[in-house]
C-alpha positions, 0 to 999 in steps of 0.5 A: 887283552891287546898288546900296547904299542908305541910307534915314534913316527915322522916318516914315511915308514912310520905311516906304512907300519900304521896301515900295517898294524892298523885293523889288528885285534891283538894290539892296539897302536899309537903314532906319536908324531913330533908336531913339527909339520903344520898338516901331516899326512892322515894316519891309519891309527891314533896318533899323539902330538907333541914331545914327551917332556925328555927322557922322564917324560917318555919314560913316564908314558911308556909306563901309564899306557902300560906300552908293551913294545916300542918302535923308533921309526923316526927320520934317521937324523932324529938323534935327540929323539932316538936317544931319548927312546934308548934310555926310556926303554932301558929303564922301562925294560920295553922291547925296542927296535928301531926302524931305519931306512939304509943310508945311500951309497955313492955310485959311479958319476956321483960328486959327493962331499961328506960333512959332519953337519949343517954347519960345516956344510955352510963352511964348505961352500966357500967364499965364492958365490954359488947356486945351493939347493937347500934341502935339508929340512927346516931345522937346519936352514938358519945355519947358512946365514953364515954364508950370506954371499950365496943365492939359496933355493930352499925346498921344506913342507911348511914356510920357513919362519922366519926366512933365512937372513941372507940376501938372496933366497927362494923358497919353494914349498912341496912334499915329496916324493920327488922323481928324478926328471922333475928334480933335473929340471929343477936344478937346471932352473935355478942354474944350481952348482951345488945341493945340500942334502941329508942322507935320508936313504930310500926312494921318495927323495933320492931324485936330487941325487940321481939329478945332480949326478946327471948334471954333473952337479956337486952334493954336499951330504950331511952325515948321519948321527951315529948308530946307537946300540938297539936292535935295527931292522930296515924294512916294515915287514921287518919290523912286523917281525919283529913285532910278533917275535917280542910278543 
């Protein structure tokens, strides 16, 4: 009989573990997606929308569908998420392994300011207005309407609703990946002095970073939350590993 599998998904790992996965006989998987882009990429297997209602609600899930394994692959600052798949996993006894990309690490040339969260990110910007590339996914964004004194481009998949309330903002719509050269003509654009961004890791948006360091243009980085006590792996193949190890 097929082994049942949970993968918790949102990124681009997630749907390359599907594809992976997806024309196996001995398991049959399912992509739980939170619901949060209006058009997600198509998936190579069935997929679930939505929460699961808290820690009880996924616990519950794991326990009707009888899953077998569960895979955490969500963005890395999905910290609600993942603790929720910590627990439910304790109290189910299902194998977990989380899949998460390493973060970035600053090099030569790079001006990086580290901050705590969107928050503090705001704060830091100062009193003196200033150019900022928002890119730090919708979640975030209404936290700089305490800093109204800036002009902000603001880069998300879906339209931002309602629209930051700060005078001065533009929103641009695209998903990635982003190359370096696109980006650098981006922020040259815009004249932006500053980019906001979350330490995602991995290739498919490292290009601001690698353009605000050509350009000699500061970075605010949000941390990332911190680790929780699971199995990681960082690389689909990994996780196939591992897949097969627990089975």
């Amino acid at each position: 009989m097929a082994k049942n599998i949970l993968i918790l998904g949102g990124t681009t790992e997630a749907r390359l573990l599907g594809q992976q996965l997806a024309n196996r006989s001995d398991i049959a998987v399912t992509l739980s997606l939170a619901g949060r882009t209006a058009s997600p990429l198509t998936q190579a297997v069935p997929v679930r929308t939505g929460g699961f209602g808290g820690i009880a609600g996924l616990v519950q899930y794991l326990r009707v569908h009888k899953i077998d394994a569960l895979i955490d692959a969500t963005h890395p600052y999905a910290a609600a998420m993942s603790a929720h798949a910590h627990c439910a996993a304790m109290q189910t006894d299902t194998p977990l392994v989380s899949l998460c990309r390493p973060p970035w690490s600053a090099v030569g040339g790079d001006r990086w300011t580290e901050v705590h969260d969107a928050a503090e990110a705001a704060r830091t910007l100062g009193s003196e207005p200033r150019n900022v590339f928002l890119a730090v996914g919708r979640q975030e964004i209404g936290h700089f309407a305490q800093a109204p004194q800036h002009r902000y481009l603001i880069r998300s998949v879906d339209p931002v609703d309602p629209p930051l309330a700060v005078p001065h903002a533009h929103y641009i719509q695209d998903r990635g990946p982003f190359g370096e050269e696109p980006e650098r003509e981006l922020l040259r654009a815009h004249a932006i002095e500053v980019v906001v961004a979350k330490n995602s890791g991995g290739e498919a948006t490292y290009g601001k970073i690698a353009a605000a360091r050509a350009l000699g243009v500061s970075v605010l980085l949000l941390q990332r939350p911190p680790a929780l006590p699971v199995p990681t792996v960082t690389t689909v193949g990994e996780a196939i590993t591992w897949l097969d190890h627990v089975l």
